[in-house]
C-alpha positions, 0 to 999 in steps of 0.5 A: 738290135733295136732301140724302141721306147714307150710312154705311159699316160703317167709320163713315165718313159721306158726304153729298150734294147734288144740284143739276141745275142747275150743271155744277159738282160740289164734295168736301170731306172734313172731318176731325173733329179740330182745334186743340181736340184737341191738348196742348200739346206738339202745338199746332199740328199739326192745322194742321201737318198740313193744310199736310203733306197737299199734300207728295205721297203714294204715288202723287203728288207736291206738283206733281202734286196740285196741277196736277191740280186747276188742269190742269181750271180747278179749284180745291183748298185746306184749312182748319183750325178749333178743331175740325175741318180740311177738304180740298176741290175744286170742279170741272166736274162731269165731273172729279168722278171725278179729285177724289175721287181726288185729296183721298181720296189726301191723306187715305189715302197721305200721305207726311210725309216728314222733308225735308218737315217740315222745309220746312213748318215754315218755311212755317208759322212764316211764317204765324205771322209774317204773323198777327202783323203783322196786328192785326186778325186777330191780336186774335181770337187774344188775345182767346180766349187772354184769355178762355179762359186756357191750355185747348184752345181758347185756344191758337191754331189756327197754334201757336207758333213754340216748338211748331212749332219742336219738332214732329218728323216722327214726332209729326206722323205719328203724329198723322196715323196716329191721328186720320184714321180713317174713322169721324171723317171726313165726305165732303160732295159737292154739284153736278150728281152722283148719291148712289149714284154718289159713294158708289161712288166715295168708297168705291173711293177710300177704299179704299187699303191697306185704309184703310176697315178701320182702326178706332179710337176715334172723337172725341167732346167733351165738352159741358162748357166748357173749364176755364179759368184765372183769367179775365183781363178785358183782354188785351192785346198793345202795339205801335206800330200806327196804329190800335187793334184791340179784340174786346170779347166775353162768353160766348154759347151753345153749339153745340146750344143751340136759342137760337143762331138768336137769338143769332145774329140779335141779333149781326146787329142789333148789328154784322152791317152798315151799318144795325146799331146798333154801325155807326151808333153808332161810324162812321155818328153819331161816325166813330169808326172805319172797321170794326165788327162782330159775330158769335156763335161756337159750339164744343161746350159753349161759345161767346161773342158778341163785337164788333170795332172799328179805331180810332184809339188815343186814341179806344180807350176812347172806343169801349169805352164806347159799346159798353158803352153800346149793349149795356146800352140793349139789355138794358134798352130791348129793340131795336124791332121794326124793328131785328130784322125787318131783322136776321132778314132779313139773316141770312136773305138771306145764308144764302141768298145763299151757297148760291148755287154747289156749293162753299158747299152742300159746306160747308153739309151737310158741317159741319153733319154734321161737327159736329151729326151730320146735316144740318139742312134749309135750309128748317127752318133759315131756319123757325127764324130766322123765328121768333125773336121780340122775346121772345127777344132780349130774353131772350138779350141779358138772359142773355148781354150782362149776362155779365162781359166780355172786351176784347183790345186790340192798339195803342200802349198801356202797360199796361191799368189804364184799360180794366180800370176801365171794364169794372168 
């Protein structure tokens, strides 16, 4: 099992993983453009977009593409993300030819119609609409609106009704047109294939109508935080829900900084499972709540650690401090070296565990080269969570957990006059 990569002279960067073992054979071609890229004018068109690239092409119609995938028992989807959006399928391994074809005709020959844009929309307004009847989901939303204020990445990934609403056909087109360019797209293939195979076939299939001649200027973030407005320190969104949902998060690390593994292993010790002290100190000892959780998130130039809980509202604050509580007995009594043996094990074995089949490898290769520009060994990546030591998460949870706070709140509250006293 190898990971090798290829540049074409247009910049486009194709990597790939070969596992003899499987007959499966997954493609993603990833996108270097995302939610964070667009103005308000544009907000939500990367995702728009995503939804738009399924509509039909040149040469296929929406039946078509997608029954050429499901007609071999395949599976075929996108995604869209604060900075990046993904097209992908997974296969047998012998029908990898048919969905190069496929998703490289989504990215090169795209219609985009106006009727189409038109029946879209309704179907994105929709998703809006379902984001906002679930709480859970629709916190992490608010709680990057509250914590970043309107920037880039404080927008929503979906947009608002009032943007998708307003988008025309020759924005989206024209967005298309300008940010898919070969030198901002990565092709990940892993699975039962050959590197110089798939390089021969992703190069044949990019190269409709002379897309691998178009040039432009490539994406490049800055690794300065996003400026914010006045930061809020709770955010919140009244209704009339049975429970409460709450994301308590401060600032984290950024994309490229090396203590992400750290950080990534003391997320896991707070709230990554069952065993973790936020689950024990929330659900297991007072039954506060039935979910809880961590995770760290990184973008370029910033990133925040942050924690979920599902509660009933009059237990809400109740809740609030005690993880306020449990972080501060983190910062000043440092975690045994139990707790962080048992959390660097359980980052570990999940990340192995997840490159169980040829679609998580796809994902794996291709966002680390979408985003770091290469492909991080598993083997070194797995090294590095090994290392992370008590020093270092006594020093991370000192310089992190002790940053100025952010609640987002969803629930049958008035106002937030009582949770802003608590953060003080």
């Amino acid at each position: 099992m190898s990971v090798r990569r290829s540049v074409l002279p247009s910049g486009l960067r194709i990597v790939t993983e070969e596992v003899s073992s499987v007959r499966s054979a997954a493609i993603g071609i990833w996108v270097n453009v995302g939610s964070r890229d667009e103005s308000p004018a544009t907000a939500g068109a990367s995702h728009f977009l995503e939804h738009l690239l399924f509509k039909g092409t040149q040469r296929r119609s929406a039946l078509e593409i997608s029954s050429s995938i499901e007609s071999v028992g395949g599976e075929m989807n996108a995604f869209t993300s604060k900075e990046y959006t993904c097209f992908y399928a997974r296969v047998i391994d012998t029908d990898l030819p048919m969905a190069i074809d496929v998703i490289s005709d989504l990215i090169t020959s795209s219609v985009i119609s106006a009727p189409d844009v038109d029946a879209e929309r309704k179907v994105v307004l929709e998703e809006i609409a379902m984001r906002d009847d679930d709480p859970s989901d629709l916190v992490h939303d608010l709680y990057a609106e509250t914590y970043y204020g309107d920037t880039p990445l404080g927008r929503p990934i979906l947009g608002t009704v009032a943007s998708i609403k307003g988008m025309s056909r020759s924005t989206v087109n024209n967005y298309y047109k300008k940010r898919y360019l070969p030198q901002d797209l990565v092709v990940a293939v892993a699975g039962n294939i050959k590197h110089k195979k798939v390089v021969a076939m992703v190069e044949a299939a990019l190269s409709v109508d002379g897309f691998l001649d178009e040039m432009g200027a490539p994406v490049i973030r800055s690794n300065a935080q996003d400026k914010k407005v006045k930061q809020q320190s709770v955010g919140l969104i009244s209704r009339k829900t049975e429970q409460a949902h709450m994301f308590y998060g401060m600032e984290g690390v950024a994309r490229h900084d090396d203590r992400r593994f750290a950080m990534s292993v003391l997320a896991s010790a707070l709230g990554g499972g069952m065993s973790s002290r936020l689950f024990q100190e929330i659900r297991e000892k007072r039954g506060l709540a039935y979910s809880v959780y961590a995770y760290a998130q990184q973008y370029a130039g910033s990133g925040q650690i942050g924690f979920y809980a599902g509660c009933n509202p009059t237990k809400a604050l109740e809740v609030v401090e005690i993880i306020r509580e449990v972080l501060s007995d983190v910062v000043d009594n440092a975690m045994t070296h139990e707790e962080i043996e048992r959390a660097k094990g359980a980052v570990r074995g999940s990340l192995v565990l997840s490159q169980e089949d040829s679609g998580s490898r796809m994902f794996r290769i291709g966002k680390n080269e979408i985003v770091y520009g290469q492909v991080m060994g598993f083997d070194d990546i797995l090294k590095s969570i090994s290392r992370v030591n008590e020093q270092d998460i006594r020093e991370i949870a000192s310089a992190f957990l002790t940053k100025t706070p952010t609640l987002a709140l969803v629930g049958p509250f008035k106002n937030t006059s009582k949770f802003e006293k608590v953060l003080k």
